[in-house]
C-alpha positions in Angstrom: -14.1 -1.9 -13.3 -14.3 1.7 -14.7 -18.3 2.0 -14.2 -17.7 0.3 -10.9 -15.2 3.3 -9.4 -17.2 5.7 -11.3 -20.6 5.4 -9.0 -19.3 3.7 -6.5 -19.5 6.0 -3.1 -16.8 8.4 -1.3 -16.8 6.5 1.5 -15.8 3.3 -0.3 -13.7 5.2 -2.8 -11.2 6.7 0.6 -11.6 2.7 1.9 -9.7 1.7 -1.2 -7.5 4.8 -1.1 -6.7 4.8 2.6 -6.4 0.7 3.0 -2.7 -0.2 1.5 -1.5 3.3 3.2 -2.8 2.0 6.6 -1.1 -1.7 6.2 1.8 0.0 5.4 1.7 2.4 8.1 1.2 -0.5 10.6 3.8 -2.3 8.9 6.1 0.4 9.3 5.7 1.7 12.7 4.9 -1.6 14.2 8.3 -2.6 15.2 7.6 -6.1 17.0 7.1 -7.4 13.5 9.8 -6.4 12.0 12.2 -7.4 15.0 11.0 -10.5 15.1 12.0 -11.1 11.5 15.1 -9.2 11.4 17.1 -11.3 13.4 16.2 -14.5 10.8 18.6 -15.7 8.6 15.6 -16.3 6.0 16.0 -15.0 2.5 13.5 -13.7 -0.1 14.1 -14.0 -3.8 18.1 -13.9 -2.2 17.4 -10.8 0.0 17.7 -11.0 3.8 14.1 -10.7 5.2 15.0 -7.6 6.8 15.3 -5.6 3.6 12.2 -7.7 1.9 10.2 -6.3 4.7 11.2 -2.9 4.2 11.2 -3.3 -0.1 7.4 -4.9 0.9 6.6 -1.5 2.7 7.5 0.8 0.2 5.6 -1.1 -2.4 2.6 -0.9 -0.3 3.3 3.0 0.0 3.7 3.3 -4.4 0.9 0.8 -4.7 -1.5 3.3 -2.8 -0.3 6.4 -4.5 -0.7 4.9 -7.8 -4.3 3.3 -6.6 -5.2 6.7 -5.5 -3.9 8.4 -9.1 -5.8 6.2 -11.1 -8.7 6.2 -8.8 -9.1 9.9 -9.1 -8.3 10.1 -12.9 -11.7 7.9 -14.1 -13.5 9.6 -11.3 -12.4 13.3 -13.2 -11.1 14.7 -9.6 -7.9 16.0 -11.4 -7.7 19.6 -12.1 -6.3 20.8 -15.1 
């Protein structure tokens, strides 16, 4: 997988950087979605669906920073 990010190109590298942070954004400003689950009385490992959707954003959000961290570690794109 190293090798792979290594010579893979820029444009693919920002696709894999910019893709969770664009679900999320969509997820997060899209508010249809989340008002037509908000009203459910559905639960998720015993959480209201309301707050799984929002726990479900912010993960997307940490997932992309931390995708983006380690991408640009192998790649060497960290100054010292």
């Amino acid at each position: 997988m190293r090798s792979l990010i290594e010579r893979a190109q820029p444009r693919t590298v920002r696709i894999l950087i910019l893709t969770p942070y664009l679900v999320a954004a969509l997820m997060s400003v899209f508010p249809p979605l989340y008002l037509s689950i908000s009203g459910q009385k559905w639960e998720v490992f015993g959480l209201p669906i309301g707050i799984a959707y929002m726990l479900l954003v912010s993960a997307l959000v940490t997932l992309s920073v931390v995708i983006a961290y380690c991408i640009e570690v192998i790649r060497n794109e960290i100054g010292d």
